[in-house]
C-alpha positions as CSV (number, residue, x, y, z in Angstrom):
1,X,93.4,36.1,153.7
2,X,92.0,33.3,151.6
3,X,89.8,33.8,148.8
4,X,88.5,31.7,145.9
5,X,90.3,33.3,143.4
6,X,93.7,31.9,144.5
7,X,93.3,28.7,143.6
8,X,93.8,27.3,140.1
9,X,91.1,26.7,138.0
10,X,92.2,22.5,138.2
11,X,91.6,23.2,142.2
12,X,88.5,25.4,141.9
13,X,87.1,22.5,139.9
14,X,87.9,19.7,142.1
15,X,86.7,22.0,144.9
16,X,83.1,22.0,143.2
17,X,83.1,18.6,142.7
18,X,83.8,17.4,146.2
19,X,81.3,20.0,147.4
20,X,84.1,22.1,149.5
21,X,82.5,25.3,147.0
22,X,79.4,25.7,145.1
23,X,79.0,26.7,141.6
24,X,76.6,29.3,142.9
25,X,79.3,30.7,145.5
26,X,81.7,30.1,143.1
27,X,80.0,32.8,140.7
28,X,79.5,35.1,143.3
29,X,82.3,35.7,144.6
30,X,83.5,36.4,140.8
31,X,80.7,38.8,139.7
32,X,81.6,40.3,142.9
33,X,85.5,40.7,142.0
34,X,83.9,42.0,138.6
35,X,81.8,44.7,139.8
36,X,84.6,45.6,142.3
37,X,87.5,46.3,139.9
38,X,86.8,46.0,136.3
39,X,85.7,49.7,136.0
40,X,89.1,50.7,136.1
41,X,90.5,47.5,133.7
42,X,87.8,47.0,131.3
43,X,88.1,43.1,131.3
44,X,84.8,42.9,130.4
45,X,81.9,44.8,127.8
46,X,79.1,43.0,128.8
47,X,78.4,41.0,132.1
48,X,75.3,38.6,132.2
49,X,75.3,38.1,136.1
50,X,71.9,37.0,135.9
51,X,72.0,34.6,133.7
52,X,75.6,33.4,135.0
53,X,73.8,33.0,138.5
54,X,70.7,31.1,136.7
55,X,73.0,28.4,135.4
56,X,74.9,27.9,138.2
57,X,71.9,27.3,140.1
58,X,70.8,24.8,137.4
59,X,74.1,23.1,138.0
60,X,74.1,22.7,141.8
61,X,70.6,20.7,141.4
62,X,72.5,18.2,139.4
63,X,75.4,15.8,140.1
64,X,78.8,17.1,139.5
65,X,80.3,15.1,136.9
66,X,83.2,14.6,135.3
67,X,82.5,17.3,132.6
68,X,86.4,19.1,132.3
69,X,85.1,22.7,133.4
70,X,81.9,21.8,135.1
71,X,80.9,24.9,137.4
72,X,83.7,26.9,136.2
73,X,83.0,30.4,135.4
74,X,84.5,31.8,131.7
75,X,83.9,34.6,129.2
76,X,83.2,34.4,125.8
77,X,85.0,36.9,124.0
78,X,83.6,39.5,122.2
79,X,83.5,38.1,118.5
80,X,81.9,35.0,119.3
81,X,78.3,34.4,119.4
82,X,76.1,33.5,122.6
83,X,72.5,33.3,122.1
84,X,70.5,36.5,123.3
85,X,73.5,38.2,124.4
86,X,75.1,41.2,121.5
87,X,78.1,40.6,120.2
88,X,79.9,43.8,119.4
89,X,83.2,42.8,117.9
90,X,85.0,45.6,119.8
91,X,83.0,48.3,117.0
92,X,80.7,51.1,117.1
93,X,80.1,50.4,113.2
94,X,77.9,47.8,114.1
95,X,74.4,47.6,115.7
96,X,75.4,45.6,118.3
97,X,72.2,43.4,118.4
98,X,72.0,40.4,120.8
99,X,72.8,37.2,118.7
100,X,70.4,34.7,117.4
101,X,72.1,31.4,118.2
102,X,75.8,30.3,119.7
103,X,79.2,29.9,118.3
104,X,80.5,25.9,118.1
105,X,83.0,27.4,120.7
106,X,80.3,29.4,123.0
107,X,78.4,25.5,122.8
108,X,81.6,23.7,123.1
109,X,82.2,25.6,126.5
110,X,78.7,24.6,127.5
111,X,78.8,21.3,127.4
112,X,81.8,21.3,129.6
113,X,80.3,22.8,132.0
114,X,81.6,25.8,132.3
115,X,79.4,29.0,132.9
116,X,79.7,32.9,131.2
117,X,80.3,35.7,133.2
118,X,79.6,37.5,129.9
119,X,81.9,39.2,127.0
120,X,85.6,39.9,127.4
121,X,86.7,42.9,125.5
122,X,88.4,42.9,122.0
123,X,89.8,45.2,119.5
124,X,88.0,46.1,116.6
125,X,87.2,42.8,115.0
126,X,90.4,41.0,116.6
127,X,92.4,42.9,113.9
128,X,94.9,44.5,116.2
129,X,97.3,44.0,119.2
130,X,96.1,47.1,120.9
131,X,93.6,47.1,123.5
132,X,91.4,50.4,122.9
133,X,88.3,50.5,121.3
134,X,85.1,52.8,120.8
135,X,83.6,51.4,124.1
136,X,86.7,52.1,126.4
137,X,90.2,51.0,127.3
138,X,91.6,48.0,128.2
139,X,94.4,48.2,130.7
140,X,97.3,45.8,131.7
141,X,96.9,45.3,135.2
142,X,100.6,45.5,135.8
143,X,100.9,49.1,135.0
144,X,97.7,50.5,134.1
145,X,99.5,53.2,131.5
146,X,100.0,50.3,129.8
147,X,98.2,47.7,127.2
148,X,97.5,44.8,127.8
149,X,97.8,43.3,124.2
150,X,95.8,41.8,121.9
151,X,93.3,40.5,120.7
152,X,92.1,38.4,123.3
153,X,92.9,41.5,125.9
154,X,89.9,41.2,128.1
155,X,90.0,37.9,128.7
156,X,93.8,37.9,129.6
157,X,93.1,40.7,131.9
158,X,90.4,39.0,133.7
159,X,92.6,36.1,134.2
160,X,95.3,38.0,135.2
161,X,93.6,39.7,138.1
162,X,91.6,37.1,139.1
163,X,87.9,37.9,137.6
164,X,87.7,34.9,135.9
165,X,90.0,31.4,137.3
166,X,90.9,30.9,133.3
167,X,89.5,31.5,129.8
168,X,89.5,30.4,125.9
169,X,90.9,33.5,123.0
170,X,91.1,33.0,120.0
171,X,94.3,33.4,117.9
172,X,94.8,34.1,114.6
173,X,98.0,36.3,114.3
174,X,99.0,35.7,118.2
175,X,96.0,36.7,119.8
176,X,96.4,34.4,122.6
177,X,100.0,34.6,123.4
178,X,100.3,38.4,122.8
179,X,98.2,39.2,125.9
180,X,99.3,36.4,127.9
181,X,102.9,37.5,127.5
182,X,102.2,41.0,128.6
183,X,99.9,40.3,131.3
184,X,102.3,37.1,132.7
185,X,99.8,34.6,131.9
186,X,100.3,31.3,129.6
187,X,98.9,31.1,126.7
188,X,98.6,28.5,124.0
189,X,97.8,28.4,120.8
190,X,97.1,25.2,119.6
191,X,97.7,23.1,116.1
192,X,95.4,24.2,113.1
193,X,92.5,21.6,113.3
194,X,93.1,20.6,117.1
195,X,90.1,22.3,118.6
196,X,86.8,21.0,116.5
197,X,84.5,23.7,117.5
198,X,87.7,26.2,115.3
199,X,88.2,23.3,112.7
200,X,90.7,25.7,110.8
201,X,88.4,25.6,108.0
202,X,86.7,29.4,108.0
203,X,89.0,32.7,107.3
204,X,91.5,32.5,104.4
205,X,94.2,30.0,105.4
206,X,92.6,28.9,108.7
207,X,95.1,31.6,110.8
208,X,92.4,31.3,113.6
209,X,92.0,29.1,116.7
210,X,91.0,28.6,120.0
211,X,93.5,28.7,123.1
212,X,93.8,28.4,126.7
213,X,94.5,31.3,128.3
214,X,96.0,30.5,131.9
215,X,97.6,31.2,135.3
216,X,99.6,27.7,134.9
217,X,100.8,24.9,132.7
218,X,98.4,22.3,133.9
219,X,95.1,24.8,134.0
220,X,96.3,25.0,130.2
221,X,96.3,21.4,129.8
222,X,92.6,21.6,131.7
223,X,91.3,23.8,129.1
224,X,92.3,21.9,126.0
225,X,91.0,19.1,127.1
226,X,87.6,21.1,127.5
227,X,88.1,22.1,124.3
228,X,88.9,18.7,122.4
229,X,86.3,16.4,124.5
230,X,83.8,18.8,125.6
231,X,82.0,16.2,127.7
232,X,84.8,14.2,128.6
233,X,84.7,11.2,126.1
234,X,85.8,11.5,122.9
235,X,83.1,13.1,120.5
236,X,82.7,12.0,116.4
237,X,83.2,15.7,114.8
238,X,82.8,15.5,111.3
239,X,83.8,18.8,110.3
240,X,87.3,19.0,112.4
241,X,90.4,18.7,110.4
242,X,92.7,15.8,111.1
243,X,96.2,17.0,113.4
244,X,98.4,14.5,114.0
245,X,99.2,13.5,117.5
246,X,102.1,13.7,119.8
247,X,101.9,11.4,122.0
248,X,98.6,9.7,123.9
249,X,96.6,10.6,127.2
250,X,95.2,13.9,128.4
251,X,96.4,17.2,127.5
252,X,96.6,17.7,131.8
253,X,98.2,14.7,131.8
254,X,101.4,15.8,130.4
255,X,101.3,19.6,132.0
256,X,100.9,17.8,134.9
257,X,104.0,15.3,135.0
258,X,105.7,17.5,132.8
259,X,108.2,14.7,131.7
260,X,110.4,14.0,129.1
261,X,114.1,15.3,127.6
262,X,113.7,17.2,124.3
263,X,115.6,19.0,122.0
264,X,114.9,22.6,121.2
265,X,116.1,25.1,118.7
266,X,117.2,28.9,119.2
267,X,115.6,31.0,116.6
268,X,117.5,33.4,114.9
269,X,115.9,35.8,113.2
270,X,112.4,36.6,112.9
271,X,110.2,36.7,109.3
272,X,109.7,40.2,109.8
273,X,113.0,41.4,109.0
274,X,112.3,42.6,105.7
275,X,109.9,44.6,106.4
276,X,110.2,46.2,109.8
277,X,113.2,47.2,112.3
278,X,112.8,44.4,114.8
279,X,114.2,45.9,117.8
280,X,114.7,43.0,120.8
281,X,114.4,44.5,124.0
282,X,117.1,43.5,126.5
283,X,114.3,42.1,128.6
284,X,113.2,40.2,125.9
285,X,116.9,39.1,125.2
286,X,116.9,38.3,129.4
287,X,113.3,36.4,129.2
288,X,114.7,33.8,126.7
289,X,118.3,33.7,128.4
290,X,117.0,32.3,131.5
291,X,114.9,30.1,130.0
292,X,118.1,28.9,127.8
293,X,119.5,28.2,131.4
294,X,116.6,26.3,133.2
295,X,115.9,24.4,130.0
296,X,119.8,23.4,129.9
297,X,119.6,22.6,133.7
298,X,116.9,20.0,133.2
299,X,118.6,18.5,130.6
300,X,117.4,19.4,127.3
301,X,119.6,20.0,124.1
302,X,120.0,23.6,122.9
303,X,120.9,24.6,119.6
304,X,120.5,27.4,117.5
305,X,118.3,27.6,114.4
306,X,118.3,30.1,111.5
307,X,115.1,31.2,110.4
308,X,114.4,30.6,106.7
309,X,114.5,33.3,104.4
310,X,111.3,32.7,102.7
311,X,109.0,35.8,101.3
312,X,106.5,36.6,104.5
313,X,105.8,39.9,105.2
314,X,104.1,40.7,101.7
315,X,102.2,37.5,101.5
316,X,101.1,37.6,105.0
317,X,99.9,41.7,104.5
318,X,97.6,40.4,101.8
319,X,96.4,37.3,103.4
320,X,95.7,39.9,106.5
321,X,94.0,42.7,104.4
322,X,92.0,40.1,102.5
323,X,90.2,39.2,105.7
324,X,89.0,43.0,105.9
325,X,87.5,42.7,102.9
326,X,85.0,40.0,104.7
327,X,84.0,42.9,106.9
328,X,82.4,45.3,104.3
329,X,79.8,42.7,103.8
330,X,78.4,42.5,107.4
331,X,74.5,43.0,107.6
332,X,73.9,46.7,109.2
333,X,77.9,47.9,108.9
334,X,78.3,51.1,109.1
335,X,82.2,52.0,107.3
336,X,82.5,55.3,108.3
337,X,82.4,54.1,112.3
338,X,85.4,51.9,111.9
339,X,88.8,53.0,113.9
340,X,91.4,53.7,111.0
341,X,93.5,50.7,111.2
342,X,90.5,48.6,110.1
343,X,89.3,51.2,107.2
344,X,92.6,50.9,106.0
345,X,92.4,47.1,106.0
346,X,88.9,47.0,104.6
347,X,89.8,49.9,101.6
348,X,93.0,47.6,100.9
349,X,91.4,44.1,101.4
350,X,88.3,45.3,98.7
351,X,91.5,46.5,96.1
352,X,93.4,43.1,95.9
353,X,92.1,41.0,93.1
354,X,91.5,37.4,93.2
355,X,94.9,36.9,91.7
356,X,96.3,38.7,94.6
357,X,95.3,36.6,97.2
358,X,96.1,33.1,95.3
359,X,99.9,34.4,95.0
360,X,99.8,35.5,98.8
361,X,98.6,31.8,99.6
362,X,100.5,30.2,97.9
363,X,103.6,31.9,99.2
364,X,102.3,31.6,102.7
365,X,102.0,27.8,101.9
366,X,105.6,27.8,100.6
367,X,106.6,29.1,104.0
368,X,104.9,26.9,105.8
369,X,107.0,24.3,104.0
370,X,110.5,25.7,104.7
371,X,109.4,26.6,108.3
372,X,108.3,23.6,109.2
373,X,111.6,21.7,107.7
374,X,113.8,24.3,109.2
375,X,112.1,23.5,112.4
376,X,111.9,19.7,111.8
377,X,115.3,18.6,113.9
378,X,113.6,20.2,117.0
379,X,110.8,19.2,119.9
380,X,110.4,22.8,120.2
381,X,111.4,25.8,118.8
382,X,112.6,28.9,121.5
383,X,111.6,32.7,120.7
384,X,110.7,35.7,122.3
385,X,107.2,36.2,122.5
386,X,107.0,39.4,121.9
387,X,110.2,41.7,121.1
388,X,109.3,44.8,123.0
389,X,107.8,45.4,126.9
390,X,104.2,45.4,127.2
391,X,103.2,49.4,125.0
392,X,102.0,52.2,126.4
393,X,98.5,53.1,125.9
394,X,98.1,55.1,122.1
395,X,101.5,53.4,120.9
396,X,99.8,52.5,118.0
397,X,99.2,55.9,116.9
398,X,96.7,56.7,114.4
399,X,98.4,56.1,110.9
400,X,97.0,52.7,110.3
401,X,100.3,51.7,107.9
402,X,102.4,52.7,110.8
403,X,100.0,50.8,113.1
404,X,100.4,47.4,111.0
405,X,103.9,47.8,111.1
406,X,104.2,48.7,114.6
407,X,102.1,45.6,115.5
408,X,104.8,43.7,113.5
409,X,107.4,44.8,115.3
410,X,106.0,44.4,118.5
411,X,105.0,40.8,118.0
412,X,107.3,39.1,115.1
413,X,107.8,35.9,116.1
414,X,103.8,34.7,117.0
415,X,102.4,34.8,113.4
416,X,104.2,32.3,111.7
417,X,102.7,29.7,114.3
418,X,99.5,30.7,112.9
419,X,100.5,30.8,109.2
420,X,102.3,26.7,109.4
421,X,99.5,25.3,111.6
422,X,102.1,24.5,114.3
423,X,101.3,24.8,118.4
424,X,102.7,27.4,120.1
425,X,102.9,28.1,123.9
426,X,103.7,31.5,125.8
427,X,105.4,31.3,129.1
428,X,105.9,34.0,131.7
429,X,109.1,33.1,132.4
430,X,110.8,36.4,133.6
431,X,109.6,40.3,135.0
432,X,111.6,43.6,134.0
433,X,114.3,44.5,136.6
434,X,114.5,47.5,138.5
435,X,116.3,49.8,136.3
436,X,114.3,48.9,133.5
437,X,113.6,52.2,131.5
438,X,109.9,51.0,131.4
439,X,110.1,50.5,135.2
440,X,110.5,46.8,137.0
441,X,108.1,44.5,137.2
442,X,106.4,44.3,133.8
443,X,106.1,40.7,132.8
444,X,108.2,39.0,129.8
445,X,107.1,35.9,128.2
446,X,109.0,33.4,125.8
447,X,107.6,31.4,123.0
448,X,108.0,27.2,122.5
449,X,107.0,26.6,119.1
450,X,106.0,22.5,118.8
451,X,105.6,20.2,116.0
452,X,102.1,19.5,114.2
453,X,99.9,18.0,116.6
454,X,103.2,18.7,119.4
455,X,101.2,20.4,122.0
456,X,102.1,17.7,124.6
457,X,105.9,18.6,124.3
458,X,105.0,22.1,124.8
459,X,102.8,21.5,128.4
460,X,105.6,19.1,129.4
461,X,108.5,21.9,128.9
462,X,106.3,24.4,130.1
463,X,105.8,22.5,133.6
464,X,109.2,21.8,134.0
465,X,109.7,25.8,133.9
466,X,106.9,26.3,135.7
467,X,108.6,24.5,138.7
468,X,111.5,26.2,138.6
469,X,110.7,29.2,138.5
470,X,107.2,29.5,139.6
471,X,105.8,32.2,138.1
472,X,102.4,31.3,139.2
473,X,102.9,32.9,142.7
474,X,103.5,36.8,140.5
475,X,100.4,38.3,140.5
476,X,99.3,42.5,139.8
477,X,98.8,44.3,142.9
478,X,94.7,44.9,142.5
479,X,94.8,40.7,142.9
């Protein structure tokens, strides 16, 4: 039987505006799918129904326009700010009080049109690829012994199962594509200074930024365009950093036609090797493989590519640990509530001197450098996105050094996006097959890696894919 929830967020939206669905039915029948299954998920930590159902009524009295998420429901995840609502940063170590004005990205989703179900859930403070926090588990829909990844877990799980039609993470170490890849979604992370409500500016080395997190290629495409032109047209925005651009038109546009002949690399390698056993699982090894072959049947060029050996994993520790630091200054924190991964983090971050960090930046700068002119020769760059099958829940254990490193492991190819400023795109490209020792049917995701300002290249490959091997009709059983 039909329901609302199958269609795409592009043909949810063009069903509101030609009046075939209501933003107020529209909302319903999600809160609905909310209250129904999330108890067992735990998509969500907070659900403002009533105000979700107020604002949808406001914008059924008004005109649809062209507004690229007008009457859309989303989630705001949990670290960002929305007026009146508490943001609780996936801690018990802070009070938890409702917050006193929005996030740039909370107002950026508003003036798209789009309207909050309320907050998706988030590990403590973003700083981990795990999915369990003091207020509960998040479960991967797909096997619910399972995570679902991180950071952005909630809102990868709502997507996934259909509680929300598509939503914006954020992504600072692969917070975006992490979840995406285990919960066979697509997830992009786009350039440093692309998306102007995330200019790249705050956090040491501007790791952070907002992505799409999606069903399909084009719903990606949607979202960024939300996300660059809030209203539609383009908007002056003083304070966004400059990324060059990749060809011209809308980001749909391009996931959409999905044109073009590119050349794309191989990685060998990841920048983790020094510091961790990457193990690739034969999945993983099977994910990429068949994207090799689809990419080689459409007619692109595939080479192989070494990674560089530049210093990473020390650099990258510091720049990481340093960002704890931030944390024991939050008004009303309570240290001795925080899991042990971020006590660690904090305790380590607070030791490093100033002298410290300037080395680690500088030597995350110098591998930005070789990365990006190893990478150079190529449209797009080909990895795993993540090495392993989505974890089992407690993987992580509770030895927070054995927890980083873990998280390394798991994920070793999605950080260095983050670290060069370059786009990067998750695709679910593949499922584990019956005799799988993790069982069959977990998803498996590969990773395109773009030039600066590239993400064009990225939608285009990733709808060529898409149509191939349509990975948009896999969905969890609860969907």
């Amino acid at each position: 039987m039909f329901e609302l929830h199958h269609l795409s967020a592009q043909e949810l939206w063009d069903w509101i505006r030609r009046g075939d669905a209501t933003a107020r039915e529209v909302t319903d029948h999600y809160l609905a799918r909310i209250d129904r299954l999330d108890a067992e998920l735990g998509a969500f930590v907070t659900v403002t129904a009533e105000a979700a159902r107020a604002r949808a009524d406001h914008l059924g009295d008004l005109v649809p326009t062209s507004r690229p998420l007008w009457g859309l429901p989303s989630g705001d995840k949990d670290l960002t700010d929305r007026r009146g609502v508490p943001t609780r940063s996936g801690t018990a170590a802070l009070p938890g009080d409702p917050a006193e004005a929005d996030h740039p990205l909370v107002t950026a989703l508003d003036d798209a049109g789009a309207i909050s179900l309320g907050k998706t859930a988030t590990p403590e403070f973003g700083m981990s690829s795990s999915s369990e926090t003091r207020f509960g588990t998040t479960r991967n829909p797909y096997d619910t012994t399972r995570a679902p990844g991180g950071s952005s877990s909630g809102a990868a799980v709502a997507v996934a199962v259909g509680l929300l039609p598509a939503a914006v993470g954020s992504d600072g170490g692969g917070s975006v594509r992490i979840p995406a890849a285990a919960t066979g979604l697509v997830g992009l992370k786009p350039s440093r200074g692309r998306v102007p409500s995330m200019p790249g500016r705050a956090g040491l080395g501007g790791l952070a930024v907002a992505g799409p997190l999606t069903r399909t290629v084009a719903d990606a495409g949607m979202l960024l365009d939300a996300l660059v032109a809030p209203t539609g047209l383009p908007e002056r925005q003083p304070y966004a950093l400059v990324t060059p651009d990749v060809g011209d038109g809308p980001f749909t546009a391009a996931a959409v036609r999905g044109e073009g002949r590119f050349a794309v690399g191989l990685l060998e390698g990841s920048p983790w090797d020094d510091f961790v056993d990457v193990v690739v699982d034969p999945a993983a090894r099977e994910a990429v493989d068949t994207a090799v072959r689809v990419l080689g049947e459409v007619g692109h060029g595939v080479e192989d590519v070494t990674m560089p050996r530049v210093p990473y994993a020390e650099p990258f520790q510091v720049a990481w640990e340093s960002s704890g630091a931030g944390i024991a200054r939050l008004p009303g924190i309570d240290l001795s509530a925080l899991t042990p991964l971020v006590a660690w983090l904090v305790e380590r971050g607070r030791a490093l001197t100033g002298a410290q960090v300037l080395d680690a930046m500088a030597g995350l700068d110098a591998f930005s450098v070789a990365l990006t002119r190893a990478f150079d020769r190529f449209d797009a760059v080909l990895t795993p996105t993540l090495a392993l099958t989505p974890r089992p829940l407690g993987w992580y254990g509770e030895d927070p050094a054995e927890d980083f490193r873990r998280q390394c492991a798991y994920s070793p190819w999605t950080s260095m996006a983050n670290v060069a400023g370059l786009p990067a795109i998750t695709l679910p490209v593949g499922v584990t097959a019956e005799g799988h020792p993790d069982g069959a049917g977990l998803p498996m995701g590969v990773q395109l890696i773009g030039r600066p300002g590239g993400e064009r290249v990225l939608l285009a490959i990733g709808a060529q894919l898409e149509r191939r091997l349509r990975w948009q009709r896999r969905h969890p059983s609860v969907w």
